[in-house]
Structures are given as structure tokens and as C-alpha cells.
C-alpha positions in Angstrom: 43.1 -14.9 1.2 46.2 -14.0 3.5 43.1 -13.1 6.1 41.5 -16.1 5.9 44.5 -18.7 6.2 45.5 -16.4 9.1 42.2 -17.0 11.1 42.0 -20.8 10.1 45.7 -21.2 11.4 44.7 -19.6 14.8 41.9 -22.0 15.1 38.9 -20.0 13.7 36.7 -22.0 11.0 37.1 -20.9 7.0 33.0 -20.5 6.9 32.7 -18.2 9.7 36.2 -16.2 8.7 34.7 -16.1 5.0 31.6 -14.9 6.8 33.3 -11.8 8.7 34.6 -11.0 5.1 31.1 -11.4 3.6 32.7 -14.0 1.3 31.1 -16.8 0.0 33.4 -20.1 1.2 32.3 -21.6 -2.3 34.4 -18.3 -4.2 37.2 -18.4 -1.9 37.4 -22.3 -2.8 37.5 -21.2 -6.2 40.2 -18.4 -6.4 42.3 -20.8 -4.6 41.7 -23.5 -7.9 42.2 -20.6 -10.4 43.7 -17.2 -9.1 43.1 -15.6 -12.7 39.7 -14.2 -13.1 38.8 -16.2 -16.8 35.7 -14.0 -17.1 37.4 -11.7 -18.9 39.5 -14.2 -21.3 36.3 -16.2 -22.3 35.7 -16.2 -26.0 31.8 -15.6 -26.3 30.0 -16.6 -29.4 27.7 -13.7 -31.2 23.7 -14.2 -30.7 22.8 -15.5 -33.7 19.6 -13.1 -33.3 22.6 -10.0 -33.3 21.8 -7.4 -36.0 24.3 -7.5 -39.0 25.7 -4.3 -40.2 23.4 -3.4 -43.2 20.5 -3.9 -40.4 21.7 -1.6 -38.5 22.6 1.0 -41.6 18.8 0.0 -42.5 17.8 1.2 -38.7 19.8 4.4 -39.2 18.5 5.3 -42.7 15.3 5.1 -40.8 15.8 7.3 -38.1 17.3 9.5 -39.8 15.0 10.0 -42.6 13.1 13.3 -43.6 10.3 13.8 -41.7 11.4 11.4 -38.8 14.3 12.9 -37.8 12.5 15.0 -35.2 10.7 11.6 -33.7 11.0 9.2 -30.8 11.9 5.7 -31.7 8.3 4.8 -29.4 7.3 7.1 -32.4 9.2 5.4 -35.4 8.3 2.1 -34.2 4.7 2.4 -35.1 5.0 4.6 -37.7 7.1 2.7 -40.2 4.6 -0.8 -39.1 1.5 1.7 -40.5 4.0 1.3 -43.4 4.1 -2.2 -43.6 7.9 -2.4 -42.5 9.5 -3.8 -39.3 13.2 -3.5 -39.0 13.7 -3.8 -35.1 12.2 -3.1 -31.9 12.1 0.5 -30.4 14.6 -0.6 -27.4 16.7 -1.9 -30.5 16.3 1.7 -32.5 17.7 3.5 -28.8 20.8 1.1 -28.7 21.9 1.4 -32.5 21.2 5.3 -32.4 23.7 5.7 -29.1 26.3 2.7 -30.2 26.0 5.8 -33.2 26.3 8.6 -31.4 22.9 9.9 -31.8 21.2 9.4 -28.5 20.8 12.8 -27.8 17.6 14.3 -27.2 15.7 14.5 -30.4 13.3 17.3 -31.9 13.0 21.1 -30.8 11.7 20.6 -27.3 14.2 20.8 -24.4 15.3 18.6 -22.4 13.3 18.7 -18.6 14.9 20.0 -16.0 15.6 18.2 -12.5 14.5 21.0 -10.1 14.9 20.6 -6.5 11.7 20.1 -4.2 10.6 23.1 -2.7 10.4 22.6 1.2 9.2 24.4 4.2 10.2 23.8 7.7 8.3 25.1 10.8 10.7 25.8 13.7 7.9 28.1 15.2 4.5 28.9 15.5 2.5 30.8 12.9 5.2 30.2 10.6 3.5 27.5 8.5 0.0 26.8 7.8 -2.0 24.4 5.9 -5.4 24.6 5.0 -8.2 22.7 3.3 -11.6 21.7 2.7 -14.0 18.5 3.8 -17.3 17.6 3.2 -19.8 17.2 5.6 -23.0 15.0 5.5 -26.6 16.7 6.0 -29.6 14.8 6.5 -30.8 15.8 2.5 -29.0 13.1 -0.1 -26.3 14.9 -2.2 -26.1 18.0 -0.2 -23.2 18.9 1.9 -21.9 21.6 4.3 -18.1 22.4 3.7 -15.7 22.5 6.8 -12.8 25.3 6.0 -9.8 24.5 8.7 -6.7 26.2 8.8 -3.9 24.5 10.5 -0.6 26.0 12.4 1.9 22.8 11.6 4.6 23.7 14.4 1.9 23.5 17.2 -1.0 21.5 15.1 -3.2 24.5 16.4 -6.6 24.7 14.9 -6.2 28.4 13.7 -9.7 29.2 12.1 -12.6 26.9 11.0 -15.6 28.3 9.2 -18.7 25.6 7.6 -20.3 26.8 5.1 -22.7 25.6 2.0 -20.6 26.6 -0.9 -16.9 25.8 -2.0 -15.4 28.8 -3.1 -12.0 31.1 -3.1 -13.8 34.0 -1.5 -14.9 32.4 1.5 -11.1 31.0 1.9 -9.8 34.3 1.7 -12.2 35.8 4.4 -11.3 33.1 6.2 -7.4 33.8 5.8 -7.8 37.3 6.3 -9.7 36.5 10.0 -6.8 34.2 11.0 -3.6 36.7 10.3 -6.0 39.6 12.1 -6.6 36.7 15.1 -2.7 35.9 15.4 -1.6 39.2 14.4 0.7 38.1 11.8 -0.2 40.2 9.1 2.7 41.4 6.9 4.8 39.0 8.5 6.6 36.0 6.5 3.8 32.8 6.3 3.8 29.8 4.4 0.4 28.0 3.6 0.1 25.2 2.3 -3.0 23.4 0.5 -3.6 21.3 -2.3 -4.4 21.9 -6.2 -8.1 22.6 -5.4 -10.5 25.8 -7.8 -10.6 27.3 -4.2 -7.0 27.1 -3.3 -5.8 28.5 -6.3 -8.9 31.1 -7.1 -8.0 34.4 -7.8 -9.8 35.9 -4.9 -7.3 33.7 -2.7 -4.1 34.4 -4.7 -5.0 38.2 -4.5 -5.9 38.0 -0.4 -2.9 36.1 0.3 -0.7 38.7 -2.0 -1.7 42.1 0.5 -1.2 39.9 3.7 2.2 39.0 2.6 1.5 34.9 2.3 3.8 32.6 0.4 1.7 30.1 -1.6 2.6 26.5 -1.2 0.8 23.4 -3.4 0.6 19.6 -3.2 2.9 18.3 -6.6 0.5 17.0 -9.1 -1.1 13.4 -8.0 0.9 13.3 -4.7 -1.8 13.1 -2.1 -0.4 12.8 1.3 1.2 16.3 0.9 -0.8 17.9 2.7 -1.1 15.1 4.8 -1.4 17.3 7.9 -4.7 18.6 7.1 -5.8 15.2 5.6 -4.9 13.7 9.3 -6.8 16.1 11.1 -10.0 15.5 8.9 -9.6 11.9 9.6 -9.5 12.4 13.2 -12.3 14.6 13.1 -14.3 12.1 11.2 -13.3 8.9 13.4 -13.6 10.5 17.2 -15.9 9.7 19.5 -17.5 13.2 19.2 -18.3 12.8 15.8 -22.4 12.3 15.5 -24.2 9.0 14.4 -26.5 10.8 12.4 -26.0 13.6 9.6 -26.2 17.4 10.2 -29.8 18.9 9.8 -28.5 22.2 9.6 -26.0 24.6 8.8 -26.0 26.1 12.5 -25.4 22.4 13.9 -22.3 21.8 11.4 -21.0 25.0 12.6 -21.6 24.2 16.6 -20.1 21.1 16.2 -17.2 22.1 14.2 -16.6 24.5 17.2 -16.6 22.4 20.2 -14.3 19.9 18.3 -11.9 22.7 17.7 -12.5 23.5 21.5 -11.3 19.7 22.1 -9.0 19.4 19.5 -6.7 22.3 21.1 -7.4 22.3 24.9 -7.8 18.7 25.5 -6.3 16.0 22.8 -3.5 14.6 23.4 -1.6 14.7 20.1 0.2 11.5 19.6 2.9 14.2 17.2 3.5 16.3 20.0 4.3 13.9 22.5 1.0 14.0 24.4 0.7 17.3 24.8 -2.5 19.3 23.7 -2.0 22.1 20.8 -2.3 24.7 23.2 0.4 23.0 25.4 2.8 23.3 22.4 
């Protein structure tokens, strides 16, 4: 208040000092009429809807009886209605258990545990990958070739790409097994990263990327976008201007053209995360 009287005596206006405050001019007016806050005097009356004492005895009797002791009030709730007996909503049953000092955690399982999110930074190359698997249409409804890529996320290098007609863990792990021999990083610390997929996590895979020395990293459960830099490769694949108009007749033209877009992809684009550079720039 002692601000505000200061500015309005030294010409400013009391709506644009109140403003520099972030005061309203409206509360200001109204500490001035009554410098005791009265919130905090006011005499409220109960709801008349407020739960008397042997309701809420009733409500603990009920949560505490045998054989729902060990239950959720979303469990009571419905359980004591199959019964023919309503005593109070479930938000109602959480309130009176903590107002009596029961809102702990009931029944034998444990409560979960916050665990931090598991991260991985690329200052380099080759030290994290991702990988994963797209579909490619063929000329025959239903049947598709399968595009492996493996992706370097410091440089966005397209490490190794194989098509081929099946979706399985040991064509992944020949395919990781190439790329470490290629880059000569085998036995050396490497993250890569995929998603929850049968060929991702097949035992073939685990086992490969165990005797090169690979860290395992997965997408959480029903997060999609974290692999998101293999999903935004696919979707630049898919929407260039080298993509064909027509579907692939063969497993030898899927392968061809998977090679001359990596060919483009590294030597020539202009990658709008690297600041214009090409991957092979980076």
C-alpha cells in the first residue's frame, strides 16, 4: 500500500502502479475499506448434505470389515451395492479413511515406485543408434517387403539398411552384427534404441547384441514418438520425391531403391536437424 500511495503522489496513476504490482485496483480498494482479512473470522454454516458421526463410524465399520480390509474403496463401493447397501461415495470412503488415519496403501502389494527415466545422450558418432522396421508395398495385395534401417542419432547417418520379406530377430541381428563390423565399433560402449517390437526384443537379437557389447534401449509402453528418430526418417523416405508412384514388383527393386535413397539420404539431403548439412557433412 505504502508503494502505491508513493507512485500516485509522484504523479503515476493507481491502475497502472497496481498493475506493476500485479494487483488488482478492485483488492487494493478493498484492503483500504477493511485492512483485516475476514475470510478467516467468517462463521460458515455445515452442508446440510455433511455426513454425521455415526455415518462416518457406519463408513469405517465398512472398510474395515473382514474380508474388505485388504480392498480399494473403487472396490468397496461396488461391492457393498451387489449387497444392497449404499453408505457414501468412493471419494467419500478415501476422505473419511484419511480424516481417520487410514489412508495408507491398503492390501499386500507395494506401493509403485517413481523411478527416474532412463536417458541417453549422443555427444558423438556411433555412440547411439536407433533402429526399426517399415513396411513396404509390392504390387501383390497383403504382401510386403520389410525395410531394416539402423540409424547413428549424433550424425542421423544411415548406418545399414537391409529389405527383406520376413520380420524376424535373426535378420536384425545379422544386420547389427554387419554395422559394428562396418564402423568398427565392436566391443565398444553403444546404445540402440528401438521400440517394443517380437524382432527387437527376440532372443536371437538380445543374444547378438550381448557378444558385441550393445546396451538395449526400448520405447516406454504406449509412448510412440520415442523413437521418433527412426519414425522421422521413415516418414521422409515415404514422402520424398524419390519415392515411386507405383508399388515394388520385386524384392531386388525394394532393395535398389532402398540403396540409392540411403545414397541421397547421406551424401546429399540437407537435414533440416543438422543445420543443413548432409549426414556425411556431420
Amino acid at each position: 500500500m505504502q508503494l502505491i500511495d508513493e507512485a500516485v503522489q509522484q504523479g503515476a496513476r493507481r491502475s497502472s502502479a497496481c498493475e506493476q504490482l500485479g494487483l488488482s485496483v478492485r483488492s487494493v480498494q478493498r484492503w483500504r475499506l477493511s485492512p483485516q482479512d475476514g475470510r478467516t473470522q467468517v462463521q460458515r454454516a455445515a452442508p446440510p448434505n455433511r455426513l454425521t458421526d455415526a455415518e462416518r463410524q457406519a463408513v469405517l465399520d465398512a472398510a474395515n470389515r473382514p474380508g474388505y480390509a485388504s480392498l480399494t474403496p473403487h472396490q468397496i463401493v461396488p461391492k457393498l451395492a451387489d449387497e444392497g447397501v449404499y453408505l457414501a461415495s468412493e471419494s467419500t470412503f478415501y476422505r473419511v479413511l484419511k480424516a481417520a488415519g487410514q489412508g495408507q496403501r491398503r492390501g499386500r502389494a507395494q506401493a509403485p515406485q517413481r523411478r527416474a527415466l532412463t536417458t541417453h545422450c549422443a555427444r558423438g558418432p556411433n555412440q547411439v543408434w536407433c533402429w526399426d522396421i517399415t513396411w513396404m508395398p509390392s504390387t501383390v495385395r497383403g504382401r510386403y517387403f520389410y525395410w531394416y534401417m539402423m540409424k547413428d542419432i549424433y550424425s542421423r547417418k544411415l548406418v545399414m539398411n537391409e529389405v527383406w520379406e520376413q520380420e524376424s530377430a535373426e535378420h536384425a541381428s545379422v544386420l547389427l552384427t554387419k554395422g559394428c563390423l562396418r564402423e568398427g565399433i565392436a566391443g565398444r560402449p553403444l546404445v540402440l534404441h528401438s521400440d517394443n517390437g517380437s524382432a527387437m526384443k527376440g532372443a536371437t537379437m538380445r543374444a547378438t547384441m550381448i557378444d558385441l557389447g550393445v546396451q538395449p534401449s526400448f520405447s516406454r509402453p504406449r509412448v510412440s514418438n520415442d523413437n521418433a528418430f527412426a519414425e522421422s526418417l521413415f516418414r521422409t523416405a515415404k514422402y520424398c520425391a524419390l519415392w515411386p508412384e507405383r508399388p515394388f514388383d520385386t524384392l531386388e527393386a525394394a532393395r535398389e531403391w532402398v540403396q540409392c535413397f540411403v545414397q541421397w539420404y547421406n551424401e546429399e539431403h540437407c537435414h533440416s536437424g543438422l543445420k543443413y548439412v548432409s549426414p556425411a557433412q556431420r
